[in-house]
N, C-alpha and C positions, 0 to 999 in steps of 0.2 A: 635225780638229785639236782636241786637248785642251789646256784650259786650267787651267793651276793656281796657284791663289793661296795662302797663309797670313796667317792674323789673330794677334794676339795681344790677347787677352783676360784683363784682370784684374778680377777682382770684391770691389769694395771695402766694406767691414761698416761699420757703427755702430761707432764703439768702446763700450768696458766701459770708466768711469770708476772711477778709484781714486787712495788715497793712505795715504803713510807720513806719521807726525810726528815730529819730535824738539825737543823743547821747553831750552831754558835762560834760566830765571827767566819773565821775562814774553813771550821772545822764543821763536818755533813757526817753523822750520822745513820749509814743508809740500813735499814729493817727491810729483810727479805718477807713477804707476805705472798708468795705463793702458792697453789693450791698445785695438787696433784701428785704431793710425796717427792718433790724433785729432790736429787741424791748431788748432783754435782750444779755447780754457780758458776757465772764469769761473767764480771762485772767491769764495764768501761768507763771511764768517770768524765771523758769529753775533754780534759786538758791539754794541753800544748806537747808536755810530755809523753803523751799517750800510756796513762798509767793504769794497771790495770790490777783485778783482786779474784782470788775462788773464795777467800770467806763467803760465808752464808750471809751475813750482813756486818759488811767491814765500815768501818770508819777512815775518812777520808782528809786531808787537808791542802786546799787549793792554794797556787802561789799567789793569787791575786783575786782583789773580786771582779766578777765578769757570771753572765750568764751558763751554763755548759749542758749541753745535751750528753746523758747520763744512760748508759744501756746496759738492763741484765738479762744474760740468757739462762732462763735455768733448764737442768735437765734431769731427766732418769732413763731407763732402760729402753722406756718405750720411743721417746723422741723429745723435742727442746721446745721452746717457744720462748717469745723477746719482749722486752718492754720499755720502753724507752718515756724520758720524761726532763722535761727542761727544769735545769737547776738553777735558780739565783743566788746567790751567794753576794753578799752585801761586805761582810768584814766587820761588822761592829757587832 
């Protein structure tokens, strides 16, 4: 007597962290764009504050204008990955 069974197997990756910005005055914007199904965010936004966010793509407003190096870790099950990206922020 033969026996037969089927699995279903799905192989789940790291994602690839990324992001868009769109800025108006001192308020950013930030759009999570990455790949890989990530489930959890943590986003550093570079200011003096050191203020930080888990939305998936939160909005932001800076106390002043200045440059800020901007960092999202996204993750899921399998492991994280980072991305970092310099923000100018102008104020008008």
């Amino acid at each position: 007597t033969a026996i037969s069974q089927s699995f279903t197997l799905s192989i789940q990756r790291k994602p690839k962290a990324s992001f868009t910005v769109s800025r108006s005055g001192l308020t950013v914007v930030f759009t999570d764009t990455s790949t890989g199904s990530p489930t959890n965010w943590f986003w550093e936004f570079g200011d003096a504050g050191n203020n930080v966010s888990r939305q998936q793509s939160p909005t932001f407003t800076y106390p002043a204008p200045g440059t800020y190096l901007v960092r999202l870790t996204a993750a899921n099950a399998t492991g994280s990955s980072e991305a970092t990206q310099f923000v100018a922020v102008t104020g008008n």
